[in-house]
C-alpha positions as CSV (number, residue, x, y, z in Angstrom):
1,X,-19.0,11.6,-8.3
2,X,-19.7,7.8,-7.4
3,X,-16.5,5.5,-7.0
4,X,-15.7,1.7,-7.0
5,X,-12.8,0.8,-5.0
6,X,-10.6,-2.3,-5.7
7,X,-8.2,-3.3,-3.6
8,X,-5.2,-5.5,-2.9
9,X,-5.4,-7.2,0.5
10,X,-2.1,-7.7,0.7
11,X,-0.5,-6.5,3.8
12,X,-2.2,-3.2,5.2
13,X,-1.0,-0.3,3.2
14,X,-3.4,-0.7,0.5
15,X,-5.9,-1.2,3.3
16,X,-5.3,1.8,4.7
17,X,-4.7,3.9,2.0
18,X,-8.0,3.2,0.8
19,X,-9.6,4.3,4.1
20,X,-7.8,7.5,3.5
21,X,-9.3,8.0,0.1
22,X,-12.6,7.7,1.5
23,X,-12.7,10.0,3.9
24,X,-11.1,12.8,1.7
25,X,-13.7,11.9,-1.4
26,X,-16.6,11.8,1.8
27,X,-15.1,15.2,2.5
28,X,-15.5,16.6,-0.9
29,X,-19.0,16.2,-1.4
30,X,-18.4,12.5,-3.2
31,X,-19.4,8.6,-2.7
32,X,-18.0,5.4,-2.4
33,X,-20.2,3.3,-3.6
34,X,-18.5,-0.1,-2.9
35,X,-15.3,-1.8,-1.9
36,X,-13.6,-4.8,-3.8
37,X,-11.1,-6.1,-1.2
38,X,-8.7,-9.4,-3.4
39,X,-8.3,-12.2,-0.5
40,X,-6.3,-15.6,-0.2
41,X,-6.2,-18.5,2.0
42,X,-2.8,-17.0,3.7
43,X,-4.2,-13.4,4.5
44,X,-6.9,-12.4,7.0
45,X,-8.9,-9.0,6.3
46,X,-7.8,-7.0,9.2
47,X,-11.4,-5.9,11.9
48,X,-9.4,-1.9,11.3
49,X,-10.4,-2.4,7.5
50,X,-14.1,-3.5,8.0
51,X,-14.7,-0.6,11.1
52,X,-13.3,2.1,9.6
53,X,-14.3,1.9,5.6
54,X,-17.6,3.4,5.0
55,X,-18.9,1.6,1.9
56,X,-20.4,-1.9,1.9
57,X,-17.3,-4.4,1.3
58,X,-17.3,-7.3,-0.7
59,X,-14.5,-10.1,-1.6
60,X,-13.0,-11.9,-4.0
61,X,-10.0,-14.9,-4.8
62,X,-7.0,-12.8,-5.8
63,X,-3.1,-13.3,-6.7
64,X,-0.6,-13.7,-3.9
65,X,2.9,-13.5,-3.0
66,X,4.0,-17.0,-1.6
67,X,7.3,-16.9,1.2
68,X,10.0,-19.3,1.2
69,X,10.7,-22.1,3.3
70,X,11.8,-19.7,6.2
71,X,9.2,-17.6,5.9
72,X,11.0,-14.2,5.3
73,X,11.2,-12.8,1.6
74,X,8.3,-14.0,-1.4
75,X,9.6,-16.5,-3.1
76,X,9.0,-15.4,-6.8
77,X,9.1,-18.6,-8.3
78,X,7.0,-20.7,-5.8
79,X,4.4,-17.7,-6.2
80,X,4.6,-18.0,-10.4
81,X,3.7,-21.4,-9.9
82,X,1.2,-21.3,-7.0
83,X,-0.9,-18.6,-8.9
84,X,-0.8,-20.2,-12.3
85,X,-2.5,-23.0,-11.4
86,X,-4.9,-20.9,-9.8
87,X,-5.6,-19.1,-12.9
88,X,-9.6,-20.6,-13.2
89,X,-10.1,-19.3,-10.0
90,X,-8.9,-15.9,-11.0
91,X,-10.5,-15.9,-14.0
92,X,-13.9,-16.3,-12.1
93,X,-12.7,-13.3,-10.3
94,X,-12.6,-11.2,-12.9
95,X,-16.0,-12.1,-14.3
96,X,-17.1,-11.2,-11.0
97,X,-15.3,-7.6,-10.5
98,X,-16.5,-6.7,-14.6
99,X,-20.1,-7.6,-12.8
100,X,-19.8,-5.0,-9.9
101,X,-18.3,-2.3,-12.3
102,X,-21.6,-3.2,-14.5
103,X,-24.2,-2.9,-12.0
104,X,-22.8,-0.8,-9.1
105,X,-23.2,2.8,-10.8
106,X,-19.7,4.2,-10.2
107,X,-18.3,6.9,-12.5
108,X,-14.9,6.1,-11.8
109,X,-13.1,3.1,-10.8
110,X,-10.3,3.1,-8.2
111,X,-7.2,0.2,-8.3
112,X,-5.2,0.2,-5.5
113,X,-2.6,-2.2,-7.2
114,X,-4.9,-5.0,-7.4
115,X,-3.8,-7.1,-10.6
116,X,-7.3,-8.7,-11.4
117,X,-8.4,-5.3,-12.3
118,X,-5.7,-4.7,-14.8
119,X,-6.6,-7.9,-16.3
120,X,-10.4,-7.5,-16.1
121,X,-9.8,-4.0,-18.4
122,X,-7.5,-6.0,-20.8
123,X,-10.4,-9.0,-21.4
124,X,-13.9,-7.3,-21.0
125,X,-12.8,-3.4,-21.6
126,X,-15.6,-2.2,-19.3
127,X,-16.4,1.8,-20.5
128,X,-15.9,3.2,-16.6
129,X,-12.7,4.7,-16.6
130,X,-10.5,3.8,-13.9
131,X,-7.3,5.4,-11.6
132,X,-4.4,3.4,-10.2
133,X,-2.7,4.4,-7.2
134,X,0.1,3.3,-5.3
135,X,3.5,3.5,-5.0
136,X,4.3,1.1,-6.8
137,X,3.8,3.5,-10.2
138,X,6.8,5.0,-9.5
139,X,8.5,2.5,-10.8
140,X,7.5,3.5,-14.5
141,X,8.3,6.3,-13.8
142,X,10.8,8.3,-15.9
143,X,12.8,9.3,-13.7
144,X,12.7,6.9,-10.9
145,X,16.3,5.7,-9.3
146,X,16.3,2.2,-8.8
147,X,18.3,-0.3,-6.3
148,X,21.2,-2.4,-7.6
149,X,19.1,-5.3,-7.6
150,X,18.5,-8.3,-10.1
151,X,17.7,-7.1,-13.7
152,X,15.3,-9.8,-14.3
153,X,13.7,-9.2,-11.0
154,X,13.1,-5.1,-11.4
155,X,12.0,-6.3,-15.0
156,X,9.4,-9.0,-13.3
157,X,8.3,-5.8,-10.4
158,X,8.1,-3.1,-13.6
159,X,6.0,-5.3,-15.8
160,X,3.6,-6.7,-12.7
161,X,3.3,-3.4,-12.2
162,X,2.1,-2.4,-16.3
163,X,-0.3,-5.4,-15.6
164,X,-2.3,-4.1,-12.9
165,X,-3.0,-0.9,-14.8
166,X,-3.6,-2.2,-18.6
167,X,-6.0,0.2,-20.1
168,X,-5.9,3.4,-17.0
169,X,-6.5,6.3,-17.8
170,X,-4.5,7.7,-15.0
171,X,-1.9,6.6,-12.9
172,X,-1.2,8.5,-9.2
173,X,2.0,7.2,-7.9
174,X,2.4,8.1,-4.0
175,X,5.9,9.8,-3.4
176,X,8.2,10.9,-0.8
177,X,8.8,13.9,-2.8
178,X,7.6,15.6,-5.8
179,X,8.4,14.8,-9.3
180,X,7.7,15.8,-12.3
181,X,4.5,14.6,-14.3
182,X,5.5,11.6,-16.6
183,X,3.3,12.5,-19.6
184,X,4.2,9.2,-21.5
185,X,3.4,6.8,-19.1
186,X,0.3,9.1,-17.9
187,X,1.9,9.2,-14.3
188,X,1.4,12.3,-11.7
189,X,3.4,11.7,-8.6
190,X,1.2,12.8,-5.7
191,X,1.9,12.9,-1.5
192,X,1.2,9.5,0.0
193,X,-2.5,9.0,1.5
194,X,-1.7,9.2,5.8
195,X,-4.8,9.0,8.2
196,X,-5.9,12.1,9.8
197,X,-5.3,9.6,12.8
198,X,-1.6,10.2,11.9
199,X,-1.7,13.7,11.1
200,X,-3.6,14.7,14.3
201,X,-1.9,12.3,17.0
202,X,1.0,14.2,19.4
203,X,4.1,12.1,18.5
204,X,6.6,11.6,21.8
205,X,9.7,9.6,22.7
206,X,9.3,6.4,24.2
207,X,11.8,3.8,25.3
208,X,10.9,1.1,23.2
209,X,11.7,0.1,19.6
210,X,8.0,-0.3,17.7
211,X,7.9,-2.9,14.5
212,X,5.8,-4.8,11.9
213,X,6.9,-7.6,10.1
214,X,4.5,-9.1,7.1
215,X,6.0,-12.6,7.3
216,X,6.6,-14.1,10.9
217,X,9.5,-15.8,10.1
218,X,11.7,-12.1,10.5
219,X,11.1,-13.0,14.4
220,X,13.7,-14.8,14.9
221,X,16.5,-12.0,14.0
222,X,14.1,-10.1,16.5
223,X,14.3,-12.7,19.1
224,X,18.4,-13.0,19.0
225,X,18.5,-9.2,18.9
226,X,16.3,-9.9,22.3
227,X,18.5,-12.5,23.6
228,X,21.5,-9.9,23.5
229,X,19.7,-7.0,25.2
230,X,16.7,-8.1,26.7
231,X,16.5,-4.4,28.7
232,X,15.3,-3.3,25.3
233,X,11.3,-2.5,25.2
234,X,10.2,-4.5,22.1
235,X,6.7,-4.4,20.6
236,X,5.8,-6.2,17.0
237,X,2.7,-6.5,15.2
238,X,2.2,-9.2,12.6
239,X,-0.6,-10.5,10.8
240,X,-0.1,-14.7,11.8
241,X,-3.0,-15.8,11.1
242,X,-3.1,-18.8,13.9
243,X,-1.3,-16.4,16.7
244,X,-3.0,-15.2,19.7
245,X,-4.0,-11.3,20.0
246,X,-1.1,-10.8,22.1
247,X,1.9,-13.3,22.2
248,X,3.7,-12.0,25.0
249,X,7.7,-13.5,25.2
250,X,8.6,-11.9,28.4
251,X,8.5,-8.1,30.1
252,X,10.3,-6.6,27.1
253,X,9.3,-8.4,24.1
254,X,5.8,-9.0,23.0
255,X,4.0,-10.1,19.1
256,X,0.6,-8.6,18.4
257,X,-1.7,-9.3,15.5
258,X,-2.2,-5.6,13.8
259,X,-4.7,-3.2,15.0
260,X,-4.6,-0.1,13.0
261,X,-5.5,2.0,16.7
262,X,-2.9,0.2,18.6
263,X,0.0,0.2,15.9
264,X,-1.0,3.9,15.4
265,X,-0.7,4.3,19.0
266,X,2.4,2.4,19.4
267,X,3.8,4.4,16.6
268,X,3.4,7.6,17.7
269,X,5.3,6.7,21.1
270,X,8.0,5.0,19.9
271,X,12.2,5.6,20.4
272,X,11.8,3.9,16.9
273,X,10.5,1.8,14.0
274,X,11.4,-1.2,12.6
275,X,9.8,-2.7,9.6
276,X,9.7,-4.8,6.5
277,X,9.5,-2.2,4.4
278,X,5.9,-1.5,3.0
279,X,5.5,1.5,2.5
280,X,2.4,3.6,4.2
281,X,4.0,2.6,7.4
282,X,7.2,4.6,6.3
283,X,5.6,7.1,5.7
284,X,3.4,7.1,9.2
285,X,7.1,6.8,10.4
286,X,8.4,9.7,8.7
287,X,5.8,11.9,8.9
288,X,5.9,11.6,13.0
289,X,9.3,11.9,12.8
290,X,10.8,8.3,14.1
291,X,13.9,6.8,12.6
292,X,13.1,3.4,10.8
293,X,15.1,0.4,10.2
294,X,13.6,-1.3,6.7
295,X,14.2,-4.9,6.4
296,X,12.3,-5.8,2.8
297,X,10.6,-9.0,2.2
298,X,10.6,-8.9,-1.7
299,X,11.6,-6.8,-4.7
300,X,8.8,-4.7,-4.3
301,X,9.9,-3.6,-0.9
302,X,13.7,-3.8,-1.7
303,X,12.4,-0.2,-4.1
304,X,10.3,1.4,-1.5
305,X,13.5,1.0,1.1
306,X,15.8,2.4,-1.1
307,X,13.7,5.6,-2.5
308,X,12.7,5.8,1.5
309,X,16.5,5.7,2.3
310,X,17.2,8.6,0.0
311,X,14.2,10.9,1.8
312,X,15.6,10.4,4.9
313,X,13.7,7.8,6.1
314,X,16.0,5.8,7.7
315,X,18.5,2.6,6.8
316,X,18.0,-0.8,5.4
317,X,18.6,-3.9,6.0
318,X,18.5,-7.8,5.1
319,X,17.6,-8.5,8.7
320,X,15.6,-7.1,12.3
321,X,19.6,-5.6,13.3
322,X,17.9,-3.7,15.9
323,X,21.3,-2.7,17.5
324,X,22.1,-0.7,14.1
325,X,18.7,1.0,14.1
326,X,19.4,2.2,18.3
327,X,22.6,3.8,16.6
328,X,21.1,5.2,13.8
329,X,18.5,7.0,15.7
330,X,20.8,8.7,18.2
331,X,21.9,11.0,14.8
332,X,18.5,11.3,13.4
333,X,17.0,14.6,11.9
334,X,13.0,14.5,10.5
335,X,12.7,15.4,7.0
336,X,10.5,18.6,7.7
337,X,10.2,18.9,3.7
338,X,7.8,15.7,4.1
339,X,5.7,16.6,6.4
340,X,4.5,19.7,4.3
341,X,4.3,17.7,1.1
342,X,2.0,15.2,3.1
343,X,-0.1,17.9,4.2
344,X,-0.8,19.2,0.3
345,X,-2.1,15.7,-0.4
346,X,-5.7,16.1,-0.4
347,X,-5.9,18.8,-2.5
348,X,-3.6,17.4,-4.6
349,X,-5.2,13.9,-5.3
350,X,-9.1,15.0,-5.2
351,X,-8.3,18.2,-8.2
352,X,-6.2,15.1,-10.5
353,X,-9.5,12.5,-9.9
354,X,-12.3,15.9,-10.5
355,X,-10.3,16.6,-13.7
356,X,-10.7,12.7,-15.0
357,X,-14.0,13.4,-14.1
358,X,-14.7,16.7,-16.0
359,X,-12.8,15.1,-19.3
360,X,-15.1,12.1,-19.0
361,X,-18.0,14.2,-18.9
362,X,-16.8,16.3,-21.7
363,X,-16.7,13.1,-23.8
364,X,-20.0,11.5,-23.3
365,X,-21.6,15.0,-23.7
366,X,-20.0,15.0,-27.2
367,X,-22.9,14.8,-30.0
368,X,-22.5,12.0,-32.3
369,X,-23.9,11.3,-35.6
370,X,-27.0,9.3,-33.8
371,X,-27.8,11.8,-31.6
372,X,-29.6,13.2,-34.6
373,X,-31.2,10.4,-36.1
374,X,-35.2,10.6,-36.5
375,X,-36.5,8.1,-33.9
């Protein structure tokens, strides 16, 4: 089987969760044929993405979350009225992504959230069938628990969400734990997709507390945490687009723009983690057993913290309160459960893509009426 891959290029989750696909689909005798990766003037395309992923990669202008004035959570409004305006832009876009599904010979076309590619299905109806997967599907699900959060803002996340796959046939919604299938809203909750990096690096207890932040402006709860107990190892990564590769404060504290090798590294070594809540890097967290502080950055996030909180994961909160995180680790306990669900991934997500696969088949192998016209 051939695949298209489109991707959202927000943050590094999707990024990496694509690089994961690939290697499993490589593993089971199947092809990538290409990589749509959606880009915007305030993200960079991490170097991980570009050396790891196999297929050739192309870009194109996509939708983005814009932050408020302090430059912490998305502001929902600013970002409404940022992207409208942009619409031509993303119009062109789609035109574009309907080309590549035209002419790059996939079978089957792969969203990773991206909401072009919704919208692309819903205006020019390609024929290639196409998957979405994320977490973010969860939230149709049936049977999903939400956070007591804003009506109108879950309403906003649950419809963005509906938009991004208009017209899948499939939906694969990456989950802590397992759930039922949701045969209404064609949703099959499936293990999240961690690196074999992650599954095959020897996790150990550092002294120091390991973080990511996807808006720089969480430093400064970071930097008064700092100020307080500056014998407190700290090491960040965020993705500031005019920061140096290393921004070192002083001995303990230091800002680095993400590598996926060294965040890996600095993962696995780690007292514990501290994060903004996305939700591959929970999951790295979990699955090598560190305790995480979650500190979202939108409504989005404000889900994955609260379903992460109820695995296990860790605690949230509206700020980097690192000294809460130090106490919360010192009662810890891994969710074992995960780790074993993780490891069934694989086989789980490549038999739900074969059977799209055999069903499409089945279909276009149907005889029609002008199959048996006299030519």
């Amino acid at each position: 089987m051939k695949f298209l891959f489109i991707v959202q290029g927000e943050g590094r989750g999707h990024l990496t969760q694509a690089i994961t696909l690939e290697e499993m689909l490589l593993r089971n005798g199947h092809e990538v044929v290409e990589v749509l990766v959606g880009k915007s003037s305030s993200r960079t395309l991490p170097g991980f993405f570009n050396r790891n992923i196999h297929a050739p990669v192309k870009r194109f202008i996509s939708p983005n979350f814009q932050p408020t004035a302090d430059n912490k959570r998305a502001d929902l409004k600013k970002s409404f009225a940022y992207n409208l305006l942009r619409f031509p832009e993303y119009f062109r876009s789609m035109c574009y992504i309907n080309q590549r599904i035209k002419e790059t010979g996939e079978e089957v076309v792969i969203n990773f959230y991206e909401l072009l590619t919704g919208l692309t299905y819903a205006l020019f109806r390609p024929s290639i069938p196409y998957v979405c997967i994320g977490h973010q599907y969860l939230f149709l699900h049936q049977d999903f628990d939400f956070p007591d959060k804003s009506s109108i803002q879950l309403w906003m996340l649950r419809f963005f969400t509906r938009m991004t796959a208009l017209r899948s046939s499939k939906k694969l919604a990456l989950s802590f734990k397992e759930m039922d299938q949701d045969d209404e809203q064609h949703i099959v909750a499936v293990p999240p997709l961690i690196r074999q990096e992650v599954t095959a690096i020897q996790a150990e207890e550092g002294n120091y507390i390991h973080g990511y932040m996807v808006n720089a402006g969480f430093s400064d709860s970071v930097e008064q945490f700092h100020a307080m107990y500056p014998e407190v190892p700290l090491k960040f990564f965020w993705d500031k687009a005019d920061a140096e590769e290393v921004t070192r404060i002083d001995e303990t504290l230091s800002y680095h723009q993400i590598d996926d090798l060294k965040f890996l590294n600095g993962m696995a070594g780690c007292r514990a983690y501290a994060t903004t809540a996305g939700f591959e890097s929970i999951c790295e967290a979990m699955y090598l057993g560190k305790p995480v502080l979650m500190v979202p950055a939108h409504i989005e996030q404000d889900c994955n913290a609260y379903d992460a909180m109820k695995a296990g994961a860790g605690i949230v909160s509206d700020s980097f309160n690192l000294k809460s995180l130090l106490r919360f680790a010192g009662s810890y306990s891994p969710n074992r459960n995960f780790v074993r669900w993780v490891r069934s991934s694989e086989r789980r997500i490549i038999i739900e893509l074969e059977k799209l696969a055999a069903s499409q088949s089945a279909v276009n192998s149907i005889p029609t009426f002008t199959n048996y016209l006299p030519i």
